[in-house]
PyMOL Python script that loads the backbone (N, CA, C, O; Angstrom):
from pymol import cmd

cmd.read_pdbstr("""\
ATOM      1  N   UNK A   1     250.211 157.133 195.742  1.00  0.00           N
ATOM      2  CA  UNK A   1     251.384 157.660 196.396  1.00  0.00           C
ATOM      3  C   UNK A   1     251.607 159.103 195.922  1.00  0.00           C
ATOM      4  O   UNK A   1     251.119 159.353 194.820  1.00  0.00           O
ATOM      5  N   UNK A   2     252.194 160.010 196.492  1.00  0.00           N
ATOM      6  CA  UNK A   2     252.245 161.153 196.215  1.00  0.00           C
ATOM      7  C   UNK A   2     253.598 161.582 196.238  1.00  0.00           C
ATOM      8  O   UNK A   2     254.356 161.463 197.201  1.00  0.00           O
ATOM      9  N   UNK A   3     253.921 162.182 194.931  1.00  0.00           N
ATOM     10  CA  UNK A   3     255.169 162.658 194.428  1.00  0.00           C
ATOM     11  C   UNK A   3     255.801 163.615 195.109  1.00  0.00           C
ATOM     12  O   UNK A   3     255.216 164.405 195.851  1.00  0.00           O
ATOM     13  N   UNK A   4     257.204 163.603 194.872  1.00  0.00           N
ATOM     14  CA  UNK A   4     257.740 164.621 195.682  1.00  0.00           C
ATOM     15  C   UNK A   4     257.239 166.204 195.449  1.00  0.00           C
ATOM     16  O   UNK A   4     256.897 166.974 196.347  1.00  0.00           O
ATOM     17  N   UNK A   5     257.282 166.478 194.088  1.00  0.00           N
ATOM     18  CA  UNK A   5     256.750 167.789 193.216  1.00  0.00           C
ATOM     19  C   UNK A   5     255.006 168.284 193.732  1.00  0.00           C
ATOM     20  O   UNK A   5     254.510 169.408 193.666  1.00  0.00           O
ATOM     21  N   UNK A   6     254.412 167.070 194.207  1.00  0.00           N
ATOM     22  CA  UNK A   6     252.649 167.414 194.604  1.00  0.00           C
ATOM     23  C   UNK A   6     253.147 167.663 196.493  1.00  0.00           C
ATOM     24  O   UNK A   6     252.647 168.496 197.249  1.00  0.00           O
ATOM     25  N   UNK A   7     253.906 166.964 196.731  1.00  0.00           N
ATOM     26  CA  UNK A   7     254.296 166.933 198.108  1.00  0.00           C
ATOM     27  C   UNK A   7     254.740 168.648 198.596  1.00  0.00           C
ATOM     28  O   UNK A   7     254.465 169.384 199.544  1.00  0.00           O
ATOM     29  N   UNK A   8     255.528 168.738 197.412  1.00  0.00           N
ATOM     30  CA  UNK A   8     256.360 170.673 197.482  1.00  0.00           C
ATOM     31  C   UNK A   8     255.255 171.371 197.463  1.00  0.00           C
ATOM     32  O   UNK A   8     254.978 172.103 198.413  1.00  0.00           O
ATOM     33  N   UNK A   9     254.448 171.257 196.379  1.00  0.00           N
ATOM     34  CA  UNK A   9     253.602 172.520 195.641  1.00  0.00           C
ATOM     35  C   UNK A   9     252.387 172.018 197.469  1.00  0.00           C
ATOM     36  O   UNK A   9     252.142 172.904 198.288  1.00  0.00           O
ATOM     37  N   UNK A  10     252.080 171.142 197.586  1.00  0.00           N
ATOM     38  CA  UNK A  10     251.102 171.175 198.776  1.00  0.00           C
ATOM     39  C   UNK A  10     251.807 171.864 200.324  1.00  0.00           C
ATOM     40  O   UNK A  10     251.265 171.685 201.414  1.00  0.00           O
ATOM     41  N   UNK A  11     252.868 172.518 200.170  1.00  0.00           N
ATOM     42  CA  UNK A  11     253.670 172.464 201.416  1.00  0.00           C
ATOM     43  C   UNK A  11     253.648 174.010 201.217  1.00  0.00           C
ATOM     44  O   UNK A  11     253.473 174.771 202.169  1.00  0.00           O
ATOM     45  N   UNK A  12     253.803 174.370 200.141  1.00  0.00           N
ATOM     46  CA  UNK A  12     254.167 175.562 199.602  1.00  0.00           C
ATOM     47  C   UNK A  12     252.025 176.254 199.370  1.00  0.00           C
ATOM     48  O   UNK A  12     251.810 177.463 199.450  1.00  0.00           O
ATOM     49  N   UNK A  13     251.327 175.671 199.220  1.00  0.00           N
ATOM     50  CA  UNK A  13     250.140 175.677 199.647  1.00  0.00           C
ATOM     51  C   UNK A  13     249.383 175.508 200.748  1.00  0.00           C
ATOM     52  O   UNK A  13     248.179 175.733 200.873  1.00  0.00           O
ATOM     53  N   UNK A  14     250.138 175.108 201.525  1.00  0.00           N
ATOM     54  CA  UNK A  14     249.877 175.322 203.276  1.00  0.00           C
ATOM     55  C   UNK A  14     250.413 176.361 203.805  1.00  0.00           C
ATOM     56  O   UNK A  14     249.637 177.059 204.459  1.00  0.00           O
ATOM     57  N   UNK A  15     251.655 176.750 203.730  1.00  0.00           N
ATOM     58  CA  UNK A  15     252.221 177.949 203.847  1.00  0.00           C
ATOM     59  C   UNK A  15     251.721 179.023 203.333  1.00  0.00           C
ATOM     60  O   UNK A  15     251.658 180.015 204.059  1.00  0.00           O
ATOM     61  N   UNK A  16     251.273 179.095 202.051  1.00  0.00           N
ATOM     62  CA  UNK A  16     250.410 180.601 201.630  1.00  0.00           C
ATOM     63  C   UNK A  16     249.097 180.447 202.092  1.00  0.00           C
ATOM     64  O   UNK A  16     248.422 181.440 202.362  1.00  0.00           O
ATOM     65  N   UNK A  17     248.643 179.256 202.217  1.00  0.00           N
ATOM     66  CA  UNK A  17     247.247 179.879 203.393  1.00  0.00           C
ATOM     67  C   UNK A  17     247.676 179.947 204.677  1.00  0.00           C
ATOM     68  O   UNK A  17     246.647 179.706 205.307  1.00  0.00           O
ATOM     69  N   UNK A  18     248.496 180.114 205.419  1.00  0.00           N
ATOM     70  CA  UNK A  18     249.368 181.001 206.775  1.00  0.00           C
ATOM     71  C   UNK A  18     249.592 182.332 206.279  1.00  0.00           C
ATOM     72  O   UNK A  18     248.899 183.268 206.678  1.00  0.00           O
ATOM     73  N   UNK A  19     250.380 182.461 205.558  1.00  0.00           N
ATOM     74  CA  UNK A  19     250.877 183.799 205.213  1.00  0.00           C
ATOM     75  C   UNK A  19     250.520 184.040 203.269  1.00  0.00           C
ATOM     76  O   UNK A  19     250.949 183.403 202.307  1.00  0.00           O
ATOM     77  N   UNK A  20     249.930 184.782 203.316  1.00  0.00           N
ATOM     78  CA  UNK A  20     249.713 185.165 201.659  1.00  0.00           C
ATOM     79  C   UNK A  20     250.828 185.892 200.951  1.00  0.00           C
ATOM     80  O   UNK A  20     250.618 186.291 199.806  1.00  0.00           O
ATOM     81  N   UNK A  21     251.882 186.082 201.472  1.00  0.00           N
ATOM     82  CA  UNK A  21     253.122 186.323 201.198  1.00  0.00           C
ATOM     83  C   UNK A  21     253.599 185.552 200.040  1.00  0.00           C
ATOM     84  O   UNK A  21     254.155 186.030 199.051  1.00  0.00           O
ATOM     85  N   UNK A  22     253.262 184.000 200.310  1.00  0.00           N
ATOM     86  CA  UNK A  22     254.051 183.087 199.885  1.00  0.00           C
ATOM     87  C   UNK A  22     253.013 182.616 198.555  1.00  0.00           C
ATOM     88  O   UNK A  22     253.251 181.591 197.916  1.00  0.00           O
ATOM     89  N   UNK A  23     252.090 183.323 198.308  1.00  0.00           N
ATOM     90  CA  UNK A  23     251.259 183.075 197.019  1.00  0.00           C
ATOM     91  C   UNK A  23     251.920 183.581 196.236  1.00  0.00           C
ATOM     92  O   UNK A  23     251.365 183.288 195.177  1.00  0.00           O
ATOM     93  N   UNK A  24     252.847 184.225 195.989  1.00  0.00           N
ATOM     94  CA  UNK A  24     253.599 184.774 194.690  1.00  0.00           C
ATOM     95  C   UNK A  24     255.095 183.764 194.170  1.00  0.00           C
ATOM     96  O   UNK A  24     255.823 184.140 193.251  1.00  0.00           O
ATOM     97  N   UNK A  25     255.387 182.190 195.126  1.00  0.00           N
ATOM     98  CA  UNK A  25     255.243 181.526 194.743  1.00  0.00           C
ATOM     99  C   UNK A  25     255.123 180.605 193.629  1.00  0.00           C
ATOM    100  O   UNK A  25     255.843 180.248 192.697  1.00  0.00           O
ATOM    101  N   UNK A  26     253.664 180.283 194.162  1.00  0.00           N
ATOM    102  CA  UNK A  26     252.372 179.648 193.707  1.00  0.00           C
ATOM    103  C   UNK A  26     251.973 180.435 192.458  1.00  0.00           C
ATOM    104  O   UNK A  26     251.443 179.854 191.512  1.00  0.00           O
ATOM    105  N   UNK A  27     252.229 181.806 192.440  1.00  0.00           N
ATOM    106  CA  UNK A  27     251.996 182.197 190.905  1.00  0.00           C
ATOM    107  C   UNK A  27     253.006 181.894 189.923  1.00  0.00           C
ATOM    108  O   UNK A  27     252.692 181.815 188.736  1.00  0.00           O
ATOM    109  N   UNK A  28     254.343 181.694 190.361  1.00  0.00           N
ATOM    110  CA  UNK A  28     255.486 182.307 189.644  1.00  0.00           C
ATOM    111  C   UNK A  28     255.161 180.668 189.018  1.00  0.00           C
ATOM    112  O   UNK A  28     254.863 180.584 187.827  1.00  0.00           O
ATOM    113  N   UNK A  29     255.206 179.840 189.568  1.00  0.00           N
ATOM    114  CA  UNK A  29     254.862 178.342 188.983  1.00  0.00           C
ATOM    115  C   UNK A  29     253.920 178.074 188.492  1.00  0.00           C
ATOM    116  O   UNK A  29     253.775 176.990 187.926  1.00  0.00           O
ATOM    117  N   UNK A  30     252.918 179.058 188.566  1.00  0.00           N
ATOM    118  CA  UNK A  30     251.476 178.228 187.396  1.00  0.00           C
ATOM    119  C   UNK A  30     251.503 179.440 186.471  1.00  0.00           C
ATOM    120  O   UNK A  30     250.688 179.202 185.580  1.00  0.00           O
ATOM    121  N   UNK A  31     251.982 180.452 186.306  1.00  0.00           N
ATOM    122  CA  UNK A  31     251.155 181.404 185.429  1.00  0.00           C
ATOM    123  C   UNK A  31     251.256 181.335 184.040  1.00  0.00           C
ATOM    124  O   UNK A  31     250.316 181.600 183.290  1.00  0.00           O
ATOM    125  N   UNK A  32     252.642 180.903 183.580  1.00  0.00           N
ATOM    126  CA  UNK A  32     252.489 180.172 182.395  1.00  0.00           C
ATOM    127  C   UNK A  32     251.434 179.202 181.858  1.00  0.00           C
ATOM    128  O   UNK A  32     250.585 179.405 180.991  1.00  0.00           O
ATOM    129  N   UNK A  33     251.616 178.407 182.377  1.00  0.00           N
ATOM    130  CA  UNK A  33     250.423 177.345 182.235  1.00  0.00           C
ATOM    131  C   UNK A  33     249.096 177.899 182.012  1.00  0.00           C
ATOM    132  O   UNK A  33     248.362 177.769 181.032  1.00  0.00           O
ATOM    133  N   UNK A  34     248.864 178.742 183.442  1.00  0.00           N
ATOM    134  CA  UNK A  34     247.165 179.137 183.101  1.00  0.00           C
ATOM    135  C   UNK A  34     247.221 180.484 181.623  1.00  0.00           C
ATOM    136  O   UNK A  34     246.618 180.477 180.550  1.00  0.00           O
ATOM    137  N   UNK A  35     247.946 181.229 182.048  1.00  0.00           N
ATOM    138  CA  UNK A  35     247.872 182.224 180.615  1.00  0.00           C
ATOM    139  C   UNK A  35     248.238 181.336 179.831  1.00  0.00           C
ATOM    140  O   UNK A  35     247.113 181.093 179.393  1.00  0.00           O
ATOM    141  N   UNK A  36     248.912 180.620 179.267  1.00  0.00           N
ATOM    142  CA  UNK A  36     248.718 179.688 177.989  1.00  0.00           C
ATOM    143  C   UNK A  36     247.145 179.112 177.797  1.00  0.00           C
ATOM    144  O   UNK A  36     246.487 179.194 176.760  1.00  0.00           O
ATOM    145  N   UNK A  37     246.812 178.641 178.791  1.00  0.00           N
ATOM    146  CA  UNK A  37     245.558 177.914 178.498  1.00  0.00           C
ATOM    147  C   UNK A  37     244.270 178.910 178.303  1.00  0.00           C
ATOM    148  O   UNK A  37     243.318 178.771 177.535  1.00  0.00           O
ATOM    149  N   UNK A  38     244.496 179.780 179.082  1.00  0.00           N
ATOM    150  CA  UNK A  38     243.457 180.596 178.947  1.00  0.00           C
ATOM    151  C   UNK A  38     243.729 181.463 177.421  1.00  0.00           C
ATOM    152  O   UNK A  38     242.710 181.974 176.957  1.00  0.00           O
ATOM    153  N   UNK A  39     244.995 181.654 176.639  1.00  0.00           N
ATOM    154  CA  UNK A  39     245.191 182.287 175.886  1.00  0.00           C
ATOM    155  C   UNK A  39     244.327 181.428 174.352  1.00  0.00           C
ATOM    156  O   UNK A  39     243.348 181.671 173.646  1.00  0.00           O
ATOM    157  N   UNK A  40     245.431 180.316 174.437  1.00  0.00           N
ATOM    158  CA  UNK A  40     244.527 179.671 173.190  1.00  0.00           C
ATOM    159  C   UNK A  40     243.031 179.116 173.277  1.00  0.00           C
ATOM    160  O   UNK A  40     242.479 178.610 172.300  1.00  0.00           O
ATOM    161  N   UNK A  41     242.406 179.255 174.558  1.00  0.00           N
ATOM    162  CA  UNK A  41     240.828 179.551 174.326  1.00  0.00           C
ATOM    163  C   UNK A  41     240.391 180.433 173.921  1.00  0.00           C
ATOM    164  O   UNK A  41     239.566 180.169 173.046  1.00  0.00           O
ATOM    165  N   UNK A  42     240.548 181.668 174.152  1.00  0.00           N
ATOM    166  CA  UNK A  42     240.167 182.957 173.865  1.00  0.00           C
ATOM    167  C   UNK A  42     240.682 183.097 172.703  1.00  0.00           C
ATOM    168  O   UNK A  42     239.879 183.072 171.770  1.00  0.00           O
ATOM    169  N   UNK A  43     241.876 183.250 172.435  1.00  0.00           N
ATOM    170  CA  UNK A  43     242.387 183.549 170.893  1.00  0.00           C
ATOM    171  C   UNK A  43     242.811 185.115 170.872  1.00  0.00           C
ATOM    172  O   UNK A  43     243.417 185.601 169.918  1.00  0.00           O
ATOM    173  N   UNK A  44     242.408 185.902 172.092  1.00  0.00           N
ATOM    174  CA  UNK A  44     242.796 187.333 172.573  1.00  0.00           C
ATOM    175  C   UNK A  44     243.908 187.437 173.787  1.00  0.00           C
ATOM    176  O   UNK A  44     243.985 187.052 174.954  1.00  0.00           O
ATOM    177  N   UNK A  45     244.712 188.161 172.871  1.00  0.00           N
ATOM    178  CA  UNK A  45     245.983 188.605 174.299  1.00  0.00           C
ATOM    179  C   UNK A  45     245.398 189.135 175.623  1.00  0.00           C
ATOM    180  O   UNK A  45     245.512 188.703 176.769  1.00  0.00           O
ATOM    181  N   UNK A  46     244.552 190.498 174.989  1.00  0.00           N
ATOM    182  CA  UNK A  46     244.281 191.382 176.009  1.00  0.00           C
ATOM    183  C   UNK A  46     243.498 190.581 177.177  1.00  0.00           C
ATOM    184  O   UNK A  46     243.858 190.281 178.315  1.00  0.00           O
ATOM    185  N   UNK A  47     242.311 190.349 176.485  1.00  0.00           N
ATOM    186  CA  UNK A  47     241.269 189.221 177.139  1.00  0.00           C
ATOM    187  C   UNK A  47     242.151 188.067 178.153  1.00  0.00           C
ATOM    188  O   UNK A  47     241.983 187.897 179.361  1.00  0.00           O
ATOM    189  N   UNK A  48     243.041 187.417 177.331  1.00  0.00           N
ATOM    190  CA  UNK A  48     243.643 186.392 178.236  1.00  0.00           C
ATOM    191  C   UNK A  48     244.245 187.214 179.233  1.00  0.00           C
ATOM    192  O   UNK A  48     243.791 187.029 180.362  1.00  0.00           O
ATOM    193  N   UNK A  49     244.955 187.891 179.148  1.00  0.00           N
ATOM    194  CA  UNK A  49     245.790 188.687 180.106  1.00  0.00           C
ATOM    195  C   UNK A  49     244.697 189.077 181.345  1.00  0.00           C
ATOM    196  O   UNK A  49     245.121 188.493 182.342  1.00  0.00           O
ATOM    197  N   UNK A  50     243.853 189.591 181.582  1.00  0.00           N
ATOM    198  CA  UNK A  50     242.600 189.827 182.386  1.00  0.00           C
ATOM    199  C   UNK A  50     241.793 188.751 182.755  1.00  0.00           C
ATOM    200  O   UNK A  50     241.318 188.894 183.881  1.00  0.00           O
ATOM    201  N   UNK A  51     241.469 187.684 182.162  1.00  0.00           N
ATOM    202  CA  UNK A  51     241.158 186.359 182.296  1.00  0.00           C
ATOM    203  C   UNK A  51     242.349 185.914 183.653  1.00  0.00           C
ATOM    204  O   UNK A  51     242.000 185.674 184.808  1.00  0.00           O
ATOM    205  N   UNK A  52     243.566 185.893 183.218  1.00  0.00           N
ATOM    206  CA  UNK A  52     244.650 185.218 183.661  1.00  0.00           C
ATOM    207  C   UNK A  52     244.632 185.849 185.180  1.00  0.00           C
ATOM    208  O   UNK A  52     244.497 185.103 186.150  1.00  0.00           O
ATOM    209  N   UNK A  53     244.756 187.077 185.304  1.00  0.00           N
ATOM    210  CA  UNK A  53     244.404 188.255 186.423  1.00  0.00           C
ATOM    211  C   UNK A  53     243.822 188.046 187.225  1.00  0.00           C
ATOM    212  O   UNK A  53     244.211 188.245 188.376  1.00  0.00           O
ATOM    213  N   UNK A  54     242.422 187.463 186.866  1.00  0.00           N
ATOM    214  CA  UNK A  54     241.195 187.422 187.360  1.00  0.00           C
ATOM    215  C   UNK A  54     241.083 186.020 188.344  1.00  0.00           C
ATOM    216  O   UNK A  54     240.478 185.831 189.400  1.00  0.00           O
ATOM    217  N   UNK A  55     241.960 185.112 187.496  1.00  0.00           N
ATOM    218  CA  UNK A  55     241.696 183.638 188.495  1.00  0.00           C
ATOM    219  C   UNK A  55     243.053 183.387 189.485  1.00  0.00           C
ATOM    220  O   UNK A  55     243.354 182.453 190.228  1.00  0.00           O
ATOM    221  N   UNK A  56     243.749 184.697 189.133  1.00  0.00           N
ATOM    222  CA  UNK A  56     245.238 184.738 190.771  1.00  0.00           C
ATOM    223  C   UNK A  56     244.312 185.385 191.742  1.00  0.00           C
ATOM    224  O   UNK A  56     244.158 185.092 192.928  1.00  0.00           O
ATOM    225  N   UNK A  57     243.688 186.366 191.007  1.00  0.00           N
ATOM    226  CA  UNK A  57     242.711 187.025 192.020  1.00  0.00           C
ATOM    227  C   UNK A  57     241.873 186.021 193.035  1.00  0.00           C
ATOM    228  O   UNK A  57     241.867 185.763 194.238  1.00  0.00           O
ATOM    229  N   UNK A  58     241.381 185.731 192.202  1.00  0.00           N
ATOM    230  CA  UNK A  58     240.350 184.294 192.590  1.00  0.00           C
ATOM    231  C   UNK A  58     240.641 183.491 193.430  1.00  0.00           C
ATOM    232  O   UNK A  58     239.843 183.059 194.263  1.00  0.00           O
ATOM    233  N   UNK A  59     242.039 183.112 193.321  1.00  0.00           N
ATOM    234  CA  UNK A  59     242.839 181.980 194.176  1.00  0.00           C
ATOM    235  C   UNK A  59     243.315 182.543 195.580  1.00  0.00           C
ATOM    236  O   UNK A  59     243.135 181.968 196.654  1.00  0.00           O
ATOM    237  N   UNK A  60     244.067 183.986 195.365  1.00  0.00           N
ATOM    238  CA  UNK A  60     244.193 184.353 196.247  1.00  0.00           C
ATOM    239  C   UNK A  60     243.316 184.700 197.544  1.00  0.00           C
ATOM    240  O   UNK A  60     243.594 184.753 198.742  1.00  0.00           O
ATOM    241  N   UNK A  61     242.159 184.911 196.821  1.00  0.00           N
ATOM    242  CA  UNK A  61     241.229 185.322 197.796  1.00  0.00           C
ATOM    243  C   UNK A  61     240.552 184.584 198.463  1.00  0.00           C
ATOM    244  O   UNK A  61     239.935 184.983 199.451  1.00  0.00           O
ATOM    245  N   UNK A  62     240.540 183.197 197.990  1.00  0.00           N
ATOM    246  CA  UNK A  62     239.957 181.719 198.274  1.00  0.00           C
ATOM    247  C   UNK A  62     241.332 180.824 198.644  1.00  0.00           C
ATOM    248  O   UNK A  62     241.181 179.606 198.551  1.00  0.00           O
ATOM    249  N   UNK A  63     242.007 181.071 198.853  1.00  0.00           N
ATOM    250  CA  UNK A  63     243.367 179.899 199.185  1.00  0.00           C
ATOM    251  C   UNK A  63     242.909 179.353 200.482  1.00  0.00           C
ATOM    252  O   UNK A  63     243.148 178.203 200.852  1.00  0.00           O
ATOM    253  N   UNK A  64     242.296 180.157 201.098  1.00  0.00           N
ATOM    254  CA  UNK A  64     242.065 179.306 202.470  1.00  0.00           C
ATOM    255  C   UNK A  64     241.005 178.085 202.788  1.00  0.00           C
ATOM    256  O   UNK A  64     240.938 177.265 203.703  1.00  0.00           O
ATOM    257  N   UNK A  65     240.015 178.400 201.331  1.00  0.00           N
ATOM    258  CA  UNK A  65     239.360 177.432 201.414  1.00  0.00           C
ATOM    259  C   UNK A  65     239.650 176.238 200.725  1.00  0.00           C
ATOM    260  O   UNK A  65     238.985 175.233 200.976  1.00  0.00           O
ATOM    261  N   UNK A  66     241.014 176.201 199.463  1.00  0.00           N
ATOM    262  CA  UNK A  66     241.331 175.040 198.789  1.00  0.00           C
ATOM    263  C   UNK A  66     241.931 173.897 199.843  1.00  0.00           C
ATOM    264  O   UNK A  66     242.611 174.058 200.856  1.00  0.00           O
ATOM    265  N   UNK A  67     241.418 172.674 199.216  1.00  0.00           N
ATOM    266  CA  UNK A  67     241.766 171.807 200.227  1.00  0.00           C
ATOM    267  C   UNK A  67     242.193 170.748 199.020  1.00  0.00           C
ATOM    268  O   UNK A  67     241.883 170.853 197.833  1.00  0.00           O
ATOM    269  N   UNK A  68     242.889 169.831 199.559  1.00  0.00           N
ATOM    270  CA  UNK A  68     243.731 168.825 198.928  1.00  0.00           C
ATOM    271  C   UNK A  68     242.474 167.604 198.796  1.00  0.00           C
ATOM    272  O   UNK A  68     242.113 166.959 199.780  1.00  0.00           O
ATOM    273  N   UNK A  69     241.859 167.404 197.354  1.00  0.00           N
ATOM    274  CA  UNK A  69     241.376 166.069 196.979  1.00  0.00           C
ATOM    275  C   UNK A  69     241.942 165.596 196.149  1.00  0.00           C
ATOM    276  O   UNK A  69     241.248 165.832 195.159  1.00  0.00           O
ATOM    277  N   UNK A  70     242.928 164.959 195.790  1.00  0.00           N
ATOM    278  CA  UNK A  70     243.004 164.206 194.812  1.00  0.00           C
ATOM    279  C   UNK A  70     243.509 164.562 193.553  1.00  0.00           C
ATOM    280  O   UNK A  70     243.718 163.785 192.621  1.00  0.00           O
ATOM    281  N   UNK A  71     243.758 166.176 193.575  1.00  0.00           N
ATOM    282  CA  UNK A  71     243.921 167.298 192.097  1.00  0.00           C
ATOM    283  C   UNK A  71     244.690 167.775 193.044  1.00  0.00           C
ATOM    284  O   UNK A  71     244.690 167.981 194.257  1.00  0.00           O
ATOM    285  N   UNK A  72     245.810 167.963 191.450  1.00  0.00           N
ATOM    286  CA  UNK A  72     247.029 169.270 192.124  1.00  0.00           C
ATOM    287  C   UNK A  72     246.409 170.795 192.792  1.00  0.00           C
ATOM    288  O   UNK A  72     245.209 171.069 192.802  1.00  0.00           O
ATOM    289  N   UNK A  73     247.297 171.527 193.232  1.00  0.00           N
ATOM    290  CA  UNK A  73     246.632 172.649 192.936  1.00  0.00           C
ATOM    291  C   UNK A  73     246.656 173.770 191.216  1.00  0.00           C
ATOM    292  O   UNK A  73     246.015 174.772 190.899  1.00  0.00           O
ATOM    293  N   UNK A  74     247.370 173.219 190.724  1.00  0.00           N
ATOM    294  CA  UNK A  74     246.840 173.664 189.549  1.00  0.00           C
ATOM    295  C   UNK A  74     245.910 173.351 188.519  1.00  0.00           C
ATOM    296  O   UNK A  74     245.805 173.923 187.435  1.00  0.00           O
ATOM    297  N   UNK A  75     245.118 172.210 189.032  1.00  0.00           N
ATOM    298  CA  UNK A  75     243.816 172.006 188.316  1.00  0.00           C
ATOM    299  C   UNK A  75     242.857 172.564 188.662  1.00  0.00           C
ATOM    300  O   UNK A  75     241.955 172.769 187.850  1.00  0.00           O
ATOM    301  N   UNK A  76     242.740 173.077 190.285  1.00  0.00           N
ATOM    302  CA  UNK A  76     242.078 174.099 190.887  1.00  0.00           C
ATOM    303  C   UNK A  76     242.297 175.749 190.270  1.00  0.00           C
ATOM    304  O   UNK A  76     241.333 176.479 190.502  1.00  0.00           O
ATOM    305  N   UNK A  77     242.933 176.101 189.858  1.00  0.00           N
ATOM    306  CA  UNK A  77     243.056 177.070 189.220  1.00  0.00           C
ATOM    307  C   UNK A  77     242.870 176.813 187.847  1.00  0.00           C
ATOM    308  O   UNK A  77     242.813 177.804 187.120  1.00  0.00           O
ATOM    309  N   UNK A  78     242.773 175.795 187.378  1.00  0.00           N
ATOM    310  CA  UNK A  78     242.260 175.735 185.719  1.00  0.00           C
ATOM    311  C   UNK A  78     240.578 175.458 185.595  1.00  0.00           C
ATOM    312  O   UNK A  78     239.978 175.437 184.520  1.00  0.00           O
ATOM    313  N   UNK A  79     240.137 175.313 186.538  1.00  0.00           N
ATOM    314  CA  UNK A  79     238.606 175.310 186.733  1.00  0.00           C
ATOM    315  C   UNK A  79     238.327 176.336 186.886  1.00  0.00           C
ATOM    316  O   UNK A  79     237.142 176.612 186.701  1.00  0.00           O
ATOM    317  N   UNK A  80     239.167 177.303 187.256  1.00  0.00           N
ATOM    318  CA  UNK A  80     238.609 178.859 187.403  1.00  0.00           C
ATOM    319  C   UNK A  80     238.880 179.268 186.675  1.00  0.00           C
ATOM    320  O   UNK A  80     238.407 180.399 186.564  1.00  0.00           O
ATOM    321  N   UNK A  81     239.869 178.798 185.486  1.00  0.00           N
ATOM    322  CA  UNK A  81     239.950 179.609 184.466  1.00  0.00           C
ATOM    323  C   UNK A  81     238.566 179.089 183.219  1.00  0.00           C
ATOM    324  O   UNK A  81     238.346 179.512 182.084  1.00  0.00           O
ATOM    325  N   UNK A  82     237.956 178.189 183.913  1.00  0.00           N
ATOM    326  CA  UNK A  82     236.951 177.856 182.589  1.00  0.00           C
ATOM    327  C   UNK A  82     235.758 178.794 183.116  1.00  0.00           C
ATOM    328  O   UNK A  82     234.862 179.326 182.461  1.00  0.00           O
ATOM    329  N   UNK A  83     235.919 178.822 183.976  1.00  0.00           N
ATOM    330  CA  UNK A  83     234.558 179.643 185.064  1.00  0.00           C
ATOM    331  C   UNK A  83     234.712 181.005 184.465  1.00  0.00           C
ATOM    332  O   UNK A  83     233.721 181.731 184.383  1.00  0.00           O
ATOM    333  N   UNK A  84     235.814 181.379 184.067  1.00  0.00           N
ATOM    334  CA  UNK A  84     236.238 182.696 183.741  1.00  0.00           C
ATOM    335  C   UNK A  84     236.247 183.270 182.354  1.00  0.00           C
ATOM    336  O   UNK A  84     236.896 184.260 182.016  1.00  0.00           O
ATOM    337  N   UNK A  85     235.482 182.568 181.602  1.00  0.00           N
ATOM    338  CA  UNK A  85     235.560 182.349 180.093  1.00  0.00           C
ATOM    339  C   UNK A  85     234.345 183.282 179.643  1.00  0.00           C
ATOM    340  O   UNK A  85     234.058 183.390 178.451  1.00  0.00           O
TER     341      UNK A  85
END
""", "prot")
cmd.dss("prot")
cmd.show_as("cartoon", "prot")
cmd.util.cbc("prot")
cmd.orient("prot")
């Protein structure tokens, strides 16, 4: 069954692949998360900070191809942050 919160963030992920407007969003709600995660891998601010950069980049530029299996969309962006390491 799918939660109300996966139900939002997927609605709010259909909408920014219509309009990329609405990816800032979609950042304002994961970027903590991914700069945290990407931070205590690295162990570097600067590095994480550019790391972190690199996979909004990433997302943004690919949103049209993410598709809903089974993973939020922020596990899709934490695979790019390992890709990004």
């Amino acid at each position: 069954m799918t939660s109300v919160k996966e139900a939002g963030e997927r609605q709010l992920v259909e909408a920014a692949q219509k309009d990329s407007s609405r990816f800032a969003e979609l950042y304002e709600i994961h970027f903590d998360r991914v700069y945290a995660y990407v931070s205590r891998r690295l162990g570097d601010r600067d590095a994480a900070q550019d790391v972190t950069s690199e996979v909004f980049h990433h997302a943004l530029a690919n949103l049209r191809s993410f598709e809903w299996r089974g993973a939020p969309f922020g596990a899709w962006l934490m695979r790019m942050a390992d890709a990004h390491r």
